[in-house]
C-alpha positions in Angstrom: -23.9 16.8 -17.2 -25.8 14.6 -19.3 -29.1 13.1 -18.5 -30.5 9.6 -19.8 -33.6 8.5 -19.9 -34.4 5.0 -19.2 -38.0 3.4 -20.9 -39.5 0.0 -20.2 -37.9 -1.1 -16.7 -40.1 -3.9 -15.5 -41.2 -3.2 -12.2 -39.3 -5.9 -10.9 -36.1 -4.1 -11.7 -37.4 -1.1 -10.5 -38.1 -2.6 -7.2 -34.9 -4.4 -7.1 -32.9 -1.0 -8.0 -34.8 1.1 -5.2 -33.9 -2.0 -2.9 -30.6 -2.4 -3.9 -30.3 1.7 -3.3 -31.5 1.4 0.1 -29.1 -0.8 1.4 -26.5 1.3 -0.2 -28.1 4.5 1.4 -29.0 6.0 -1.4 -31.4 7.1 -3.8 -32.1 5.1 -7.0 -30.9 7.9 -9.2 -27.5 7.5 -7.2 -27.6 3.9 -7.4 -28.2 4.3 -10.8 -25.1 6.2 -11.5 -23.0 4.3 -9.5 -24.3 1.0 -11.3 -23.2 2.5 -14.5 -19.8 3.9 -13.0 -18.9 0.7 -12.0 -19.8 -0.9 -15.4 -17.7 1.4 -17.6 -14.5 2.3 -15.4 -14.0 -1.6 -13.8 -11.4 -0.9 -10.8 -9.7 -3.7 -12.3 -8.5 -1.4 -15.4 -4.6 -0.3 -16.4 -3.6 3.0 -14.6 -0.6 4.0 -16.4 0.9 5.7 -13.3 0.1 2.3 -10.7 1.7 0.1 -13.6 4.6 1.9 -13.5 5.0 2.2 -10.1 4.6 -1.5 -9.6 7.7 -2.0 -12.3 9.8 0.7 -10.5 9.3 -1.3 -7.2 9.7 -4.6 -8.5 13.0 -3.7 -10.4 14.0 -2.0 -7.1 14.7 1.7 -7.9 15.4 4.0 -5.6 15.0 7.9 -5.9 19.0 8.0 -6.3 18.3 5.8 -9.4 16.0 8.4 -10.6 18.3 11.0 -10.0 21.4 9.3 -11.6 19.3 8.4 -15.1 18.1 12.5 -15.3 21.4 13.5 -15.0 22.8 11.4 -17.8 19.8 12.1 -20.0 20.3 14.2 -23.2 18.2 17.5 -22.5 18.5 18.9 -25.6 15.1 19.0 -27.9 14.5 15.6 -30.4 15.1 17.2 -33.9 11.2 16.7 -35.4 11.1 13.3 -38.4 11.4 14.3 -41.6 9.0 12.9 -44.5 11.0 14.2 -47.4 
């Protein structure tokens, strides 16, 4: 894991981070973490899998759909692009 170092909180912040952490139940190093979690991965982000989930749903496909479009698919190896 990596370890960050952070220089010249006020002590206002400080204060407000160890309070904030306390209501949470947790220590300001936790809090910390899950400060900058929730900064960098928003739970409003794309998820490939959820997207395409919703579009299977909304389109109505069933598992017998599924079924049917593997067993028409071509399962033979794509021949690799050529550049020549």
């Amino acid at each position: 894991m990596v370890a960050v170092t952070i220089r010249n909180l006020s002590e206002e912040a400080h204060r407000a981070l160890k309070m904030r952490a306390a209501e949470h139940n947790r220590s300001a190093e936790a809090e910390m973490r899950a400060i900058l979690e929730a900064a960098v991965r928003p739970v409003g982000r794309l998820r490939l899998g959820t997207a395409l989930s919703d579009i299977g749903r909304k389109a109505e496909l069933t598992n017998a759909d599924i079924e049917a479009l593997g067993q028409v698919r071509d399962s033979k190896p794509a021949e690799p692009i050529g550049f020549e």
